[in-house]
TORKOL-4160 file (C-alpha; in steps of 0.2 Angstrom, whole numbers, padded with zeros to 4 digits, m for minus):
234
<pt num="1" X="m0579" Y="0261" Z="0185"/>
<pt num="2" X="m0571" Y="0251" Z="0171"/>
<pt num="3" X="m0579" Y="0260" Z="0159"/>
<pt num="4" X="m0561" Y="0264" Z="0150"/>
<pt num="5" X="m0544" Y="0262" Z="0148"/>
<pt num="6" X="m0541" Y="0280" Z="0153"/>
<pt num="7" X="m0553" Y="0278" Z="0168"/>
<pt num="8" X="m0547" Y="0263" Z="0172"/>
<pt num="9" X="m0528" Y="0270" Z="0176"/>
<pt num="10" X="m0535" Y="0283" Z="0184"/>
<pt num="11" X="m0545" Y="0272" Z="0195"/>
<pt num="12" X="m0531" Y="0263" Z="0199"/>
<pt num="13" X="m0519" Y="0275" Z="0205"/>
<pt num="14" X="m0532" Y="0285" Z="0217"/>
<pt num="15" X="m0535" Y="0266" Z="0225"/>
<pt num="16" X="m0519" Y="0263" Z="0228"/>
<pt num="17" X="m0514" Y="0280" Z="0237"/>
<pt num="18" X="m0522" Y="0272" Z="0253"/>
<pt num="19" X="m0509" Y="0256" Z="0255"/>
<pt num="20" X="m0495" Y="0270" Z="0255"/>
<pt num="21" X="m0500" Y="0274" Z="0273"/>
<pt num="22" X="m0491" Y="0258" Z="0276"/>
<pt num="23" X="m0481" Y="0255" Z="0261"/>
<pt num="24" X="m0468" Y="0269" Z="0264"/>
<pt num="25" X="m0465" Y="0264" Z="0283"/>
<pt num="26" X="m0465" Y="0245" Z="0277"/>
<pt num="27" X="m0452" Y="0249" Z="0264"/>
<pt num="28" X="m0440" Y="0261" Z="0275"/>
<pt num="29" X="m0440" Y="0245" Z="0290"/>
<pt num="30" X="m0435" Y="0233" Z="0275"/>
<pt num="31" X="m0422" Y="0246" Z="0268"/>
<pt num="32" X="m0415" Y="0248" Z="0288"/>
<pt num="33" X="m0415" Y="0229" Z="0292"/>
<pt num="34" X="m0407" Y="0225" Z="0275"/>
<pt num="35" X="m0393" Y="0235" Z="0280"/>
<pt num="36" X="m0393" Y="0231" Z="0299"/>
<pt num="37" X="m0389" Y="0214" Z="0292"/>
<pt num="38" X="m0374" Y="0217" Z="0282"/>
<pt num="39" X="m0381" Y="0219" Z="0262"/>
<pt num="40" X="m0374" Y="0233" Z="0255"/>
<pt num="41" X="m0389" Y="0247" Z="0247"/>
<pt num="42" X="m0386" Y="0240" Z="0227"/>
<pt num="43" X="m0391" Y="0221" Z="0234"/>
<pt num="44" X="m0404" Y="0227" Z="0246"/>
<pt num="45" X="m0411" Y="0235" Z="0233"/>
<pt num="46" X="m0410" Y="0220" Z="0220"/>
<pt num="47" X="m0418" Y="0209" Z="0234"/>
<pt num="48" X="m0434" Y="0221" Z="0234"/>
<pt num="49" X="m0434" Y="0227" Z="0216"/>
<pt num="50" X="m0434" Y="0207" Z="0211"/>
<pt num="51" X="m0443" Y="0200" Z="0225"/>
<pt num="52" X="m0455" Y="0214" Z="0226"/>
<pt num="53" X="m0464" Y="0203" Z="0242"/>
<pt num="54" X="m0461" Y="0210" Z="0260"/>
<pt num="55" X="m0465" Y="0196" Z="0271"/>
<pt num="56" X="m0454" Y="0184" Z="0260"/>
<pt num="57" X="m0441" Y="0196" Z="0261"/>
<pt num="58" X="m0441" Y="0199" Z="0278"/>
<pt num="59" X="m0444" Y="0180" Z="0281"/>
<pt num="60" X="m0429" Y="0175" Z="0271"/>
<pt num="61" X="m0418" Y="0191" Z="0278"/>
<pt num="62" X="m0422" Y="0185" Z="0296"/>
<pt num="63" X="m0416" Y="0165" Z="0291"/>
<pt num="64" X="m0401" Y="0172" Z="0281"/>
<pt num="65" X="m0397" Y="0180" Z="0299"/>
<pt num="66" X="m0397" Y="0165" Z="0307"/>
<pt num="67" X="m0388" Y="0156" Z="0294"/>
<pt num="68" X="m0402" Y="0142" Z="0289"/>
<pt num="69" X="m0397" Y="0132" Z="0277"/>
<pt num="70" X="m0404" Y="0139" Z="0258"/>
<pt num="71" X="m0415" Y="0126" Z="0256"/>
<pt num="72" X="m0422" Y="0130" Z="0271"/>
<pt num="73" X="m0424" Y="0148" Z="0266"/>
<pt num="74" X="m0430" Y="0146" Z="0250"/>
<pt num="75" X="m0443" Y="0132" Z="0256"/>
<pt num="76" X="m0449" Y="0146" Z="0271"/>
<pt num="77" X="m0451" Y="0160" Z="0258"/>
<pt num="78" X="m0461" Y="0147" Z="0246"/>
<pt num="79" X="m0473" Y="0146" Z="0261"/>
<pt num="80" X="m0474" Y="0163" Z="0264"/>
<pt num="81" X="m0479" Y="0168" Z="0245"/>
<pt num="82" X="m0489" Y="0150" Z="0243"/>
<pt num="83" X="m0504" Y="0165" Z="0244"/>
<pt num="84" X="m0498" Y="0170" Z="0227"/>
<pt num="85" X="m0505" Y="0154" Z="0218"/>
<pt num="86" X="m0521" Y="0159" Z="0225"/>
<pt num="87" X="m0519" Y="0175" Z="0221"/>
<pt num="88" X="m0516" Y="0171" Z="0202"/>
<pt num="89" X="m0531" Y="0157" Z="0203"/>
<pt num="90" X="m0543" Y="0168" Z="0206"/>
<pt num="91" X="m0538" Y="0183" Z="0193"/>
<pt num="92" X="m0535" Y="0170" Z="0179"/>
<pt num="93" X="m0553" Y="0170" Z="0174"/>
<pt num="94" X="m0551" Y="0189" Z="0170"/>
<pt num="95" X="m0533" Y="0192" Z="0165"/>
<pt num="96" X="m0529" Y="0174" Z="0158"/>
<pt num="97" X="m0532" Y="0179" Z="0139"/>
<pt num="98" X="m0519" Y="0195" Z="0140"/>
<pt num="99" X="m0505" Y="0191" Z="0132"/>
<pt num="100" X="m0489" Y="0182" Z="0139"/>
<pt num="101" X="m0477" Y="0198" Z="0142"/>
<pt num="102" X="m0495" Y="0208" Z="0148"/>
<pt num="103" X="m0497" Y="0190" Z="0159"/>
<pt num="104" X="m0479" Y="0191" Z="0166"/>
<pt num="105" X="m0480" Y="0209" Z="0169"/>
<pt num="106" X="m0495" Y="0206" Z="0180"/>
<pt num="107" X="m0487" Y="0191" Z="0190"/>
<pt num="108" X="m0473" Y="0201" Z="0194"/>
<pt num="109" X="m0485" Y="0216" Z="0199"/>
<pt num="110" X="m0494" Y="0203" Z="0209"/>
<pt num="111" X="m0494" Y="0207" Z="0228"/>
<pt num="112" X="m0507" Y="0208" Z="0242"/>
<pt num="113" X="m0512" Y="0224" Z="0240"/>
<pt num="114" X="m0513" Y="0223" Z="0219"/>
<pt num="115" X="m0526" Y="0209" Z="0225"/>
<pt num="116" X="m0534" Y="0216" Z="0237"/>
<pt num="117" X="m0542" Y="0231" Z="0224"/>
<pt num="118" X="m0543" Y="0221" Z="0210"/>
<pt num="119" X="m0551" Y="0206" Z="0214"/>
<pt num="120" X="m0566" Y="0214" Z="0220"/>
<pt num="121" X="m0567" Y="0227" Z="0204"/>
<pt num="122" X="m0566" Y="0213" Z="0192"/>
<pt num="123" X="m0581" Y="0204" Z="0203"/>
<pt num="124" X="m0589" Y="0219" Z="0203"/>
<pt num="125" X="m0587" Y="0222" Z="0184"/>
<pt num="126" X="m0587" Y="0205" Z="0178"/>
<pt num="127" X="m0592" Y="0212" Z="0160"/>
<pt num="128" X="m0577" Y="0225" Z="0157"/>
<pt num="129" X="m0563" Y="0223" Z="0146"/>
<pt num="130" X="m0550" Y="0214" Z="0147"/>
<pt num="131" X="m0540" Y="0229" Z="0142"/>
<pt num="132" X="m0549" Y="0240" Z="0155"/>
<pt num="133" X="m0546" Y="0226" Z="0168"/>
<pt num="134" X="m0526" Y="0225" Z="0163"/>
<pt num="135" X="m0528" Y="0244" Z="0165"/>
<pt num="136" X="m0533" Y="0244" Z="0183"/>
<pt num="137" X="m0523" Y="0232" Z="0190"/>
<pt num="138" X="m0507" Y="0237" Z="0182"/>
<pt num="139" X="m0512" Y="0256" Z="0188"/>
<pt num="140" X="m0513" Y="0250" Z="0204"/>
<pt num="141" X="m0495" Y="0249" Z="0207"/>
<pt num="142" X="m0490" Y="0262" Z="0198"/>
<pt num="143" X="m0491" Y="0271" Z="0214"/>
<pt num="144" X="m0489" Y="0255" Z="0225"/>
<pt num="145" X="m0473" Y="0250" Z="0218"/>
<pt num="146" X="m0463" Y="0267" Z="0216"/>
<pt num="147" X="m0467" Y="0270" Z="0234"/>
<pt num="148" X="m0460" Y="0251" Z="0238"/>
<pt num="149" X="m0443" Y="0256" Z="0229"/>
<pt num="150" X="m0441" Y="0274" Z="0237"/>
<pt num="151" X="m0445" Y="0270" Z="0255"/>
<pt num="152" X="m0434" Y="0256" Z="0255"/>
<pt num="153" X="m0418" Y="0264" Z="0246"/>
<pt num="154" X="m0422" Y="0279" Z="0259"/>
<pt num="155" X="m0422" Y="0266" Z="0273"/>
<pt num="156" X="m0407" Y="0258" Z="0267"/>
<pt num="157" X="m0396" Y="0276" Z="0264"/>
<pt num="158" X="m0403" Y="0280" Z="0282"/>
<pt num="159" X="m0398" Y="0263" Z="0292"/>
<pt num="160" X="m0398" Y="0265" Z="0309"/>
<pt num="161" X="m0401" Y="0284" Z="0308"/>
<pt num="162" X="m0421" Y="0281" Z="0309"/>
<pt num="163" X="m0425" Y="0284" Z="0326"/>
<pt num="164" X="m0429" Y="0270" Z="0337"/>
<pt num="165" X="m0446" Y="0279" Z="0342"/>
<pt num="166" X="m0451" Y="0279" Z="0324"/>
<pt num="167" X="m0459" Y="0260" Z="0325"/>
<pt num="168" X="m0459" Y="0256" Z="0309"/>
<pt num="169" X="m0462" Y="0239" Z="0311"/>
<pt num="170" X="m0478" Y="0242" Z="0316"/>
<pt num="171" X="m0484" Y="0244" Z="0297"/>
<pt num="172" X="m0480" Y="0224" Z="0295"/>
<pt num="173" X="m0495" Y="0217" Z="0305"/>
<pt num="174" X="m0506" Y="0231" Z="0301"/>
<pt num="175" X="m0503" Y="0228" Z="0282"/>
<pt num="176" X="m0508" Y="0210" Z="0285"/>
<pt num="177" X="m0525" Y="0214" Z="0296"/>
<pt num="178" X="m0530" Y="0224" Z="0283"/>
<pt num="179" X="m0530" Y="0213" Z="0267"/>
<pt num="180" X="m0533" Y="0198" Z="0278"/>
<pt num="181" X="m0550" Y="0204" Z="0292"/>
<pt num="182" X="m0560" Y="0210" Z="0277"/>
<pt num="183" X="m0557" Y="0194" Z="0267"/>
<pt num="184" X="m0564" Y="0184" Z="0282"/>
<pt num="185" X="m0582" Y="0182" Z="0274"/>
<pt num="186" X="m0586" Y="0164" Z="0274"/>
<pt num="187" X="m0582" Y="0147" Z="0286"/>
<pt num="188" X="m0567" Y="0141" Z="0277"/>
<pt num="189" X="m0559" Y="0157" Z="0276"/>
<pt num="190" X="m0561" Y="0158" Z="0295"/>
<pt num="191" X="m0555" Y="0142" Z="0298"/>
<pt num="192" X="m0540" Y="0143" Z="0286"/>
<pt num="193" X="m0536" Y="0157" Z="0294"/>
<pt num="194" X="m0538" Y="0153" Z="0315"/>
<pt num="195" X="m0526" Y="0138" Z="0310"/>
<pt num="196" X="m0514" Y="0147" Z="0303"/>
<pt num="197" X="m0513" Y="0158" Z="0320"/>
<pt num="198" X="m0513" Y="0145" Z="0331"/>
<pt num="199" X="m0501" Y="0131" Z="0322"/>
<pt num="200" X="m0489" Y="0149" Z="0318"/>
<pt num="201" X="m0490" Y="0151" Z="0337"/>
<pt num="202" X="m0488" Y="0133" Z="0343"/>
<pt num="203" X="m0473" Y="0128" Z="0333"/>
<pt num="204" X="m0465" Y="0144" Z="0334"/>
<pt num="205" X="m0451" Y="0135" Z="0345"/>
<pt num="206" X="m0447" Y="0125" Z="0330"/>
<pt num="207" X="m0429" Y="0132" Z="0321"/>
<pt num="208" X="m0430" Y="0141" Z="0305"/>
<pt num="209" X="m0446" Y="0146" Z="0304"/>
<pt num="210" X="m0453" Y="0129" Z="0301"/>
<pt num="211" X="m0466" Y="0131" Z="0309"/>
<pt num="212" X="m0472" Y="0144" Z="0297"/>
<pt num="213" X="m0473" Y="0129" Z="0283"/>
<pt num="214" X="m0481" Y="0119" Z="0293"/>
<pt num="215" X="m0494" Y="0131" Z="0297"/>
<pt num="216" X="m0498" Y="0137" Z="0281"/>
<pt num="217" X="m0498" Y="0119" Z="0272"/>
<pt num="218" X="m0512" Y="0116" Z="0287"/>
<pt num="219" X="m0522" Y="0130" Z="0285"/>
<pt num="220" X="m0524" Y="0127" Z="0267"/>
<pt num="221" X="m0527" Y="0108" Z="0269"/>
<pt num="222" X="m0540" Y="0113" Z="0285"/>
<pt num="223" X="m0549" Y="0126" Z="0272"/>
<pt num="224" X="m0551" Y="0117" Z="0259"/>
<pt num="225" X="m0558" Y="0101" Z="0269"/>
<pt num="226" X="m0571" Y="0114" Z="0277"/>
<pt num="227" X="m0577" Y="0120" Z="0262"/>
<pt num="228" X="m0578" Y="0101" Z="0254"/>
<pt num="229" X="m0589" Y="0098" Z="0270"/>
<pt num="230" X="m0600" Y="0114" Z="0267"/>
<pt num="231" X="m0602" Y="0106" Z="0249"/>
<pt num="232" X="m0608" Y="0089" Z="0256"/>
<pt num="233" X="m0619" Y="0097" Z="0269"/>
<pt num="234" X="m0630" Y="0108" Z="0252"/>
């Protein structure tokens, strides 16, 4: 419960302990492949200190390996994060009276898993604080984010000594099915999200990761037409 500051943080941190099952392992692959490419450990580090977004990061990593052009790059990882606007659309009714540095704190704090808890406590406790609310979110990555760092400086001190039978890149698609099945409630959320899959799949031949854009600029456009029809249809 949001009933205070001080049970708000503590809130916080016990809910985001769960995400580090797949935080750490997410962090140490990043750390590996940002290493395995050729970035010495201080800008692998810079990359996910600033960037603080995994799938941009290994989207961008993965076209900087196969030298796409920047604009290409910078237009893929766009895509990737276009989630983010969303993301912020969605809190602003809660946290869009904080103040500017509290704001810019929370957009760069901003990632799925950040989301994913606060979103429904503020729905759920529509009434609290802002204070309390700015508590909770913030509290959120206090354990997320440390992990996010350590893992992927442990990742990139160790390189290639992480044993191939480690898997680690198994945490990437379970990161994504867990935020994304439960959020699967309602027909344009189903829709957005079933196009998404099958344009990704179908234009996966297409160089740079295109295809990716393309997919995700559909998915929104195919969501938000479903839920206009649901509108028409009440």
């Amino acid at each position: 419960m949001l009933t205070s500051v001080n049970a708000a943080i503590r809130r916080g941190l016990v809910d985001g302990l769960p995400f580090l099952l797949v935080i750490v392992p997410f962090g140490l692959l990043f750390g590996v492949a940002g290493t395995g490419a050729g970035l010495p450990i201080a800008q692998t580090m810079a990359f996910t200190v600033l960037v603080i977004a995994g799938a941009a990061q290994f989207t961008a990593l993965q076209l900087l390996q196969d030298n796409a052009p920047v604009l290409v790059i910078l237009l893929t990882s766009l895509a990737v994060n276009l989630r983010m606007a969303m993301y912020s659309a969605s809190l602003a009714p809660h946290l869009g009276k904080a103040k500017l540095w509290q704001k810019g704190l929370a957009a760069y704090l901003l990632v799925d898993q950040s989301y994913a808890l606060a979103h429904p406590a503020f729905e759920a406790e529509t009434e609290a604080p802002l204070a309390n609310k700015l508590a909770y979110f913030l509290a959120t990555m206090g354990t997320i984010a440390p992990a996010w760092y350590l893992a992927t400086y442990a990742g990139a001190r160790l390189g290639a000594a992480v044993p191939e039978g480690f898997a680690l890149d198994f945490a990437v698609p379970i990161t994504f099915i867990a935020l994304i099945a439960p959020a699967l409630k309602t027909l344009p959320h189903v829709a957005a999200a079933a196009t998404s899959v099958a344009l990704a799949l179908a234009l996966s031949w297409m160089p740079f990761s295109l295809g990716l854009i393309l997919a995700a600029l559909a998915a929104m456009a195919v969501g938000a037409q479903t839920e206009l029809w649901m509108e028409k249809r009440r």
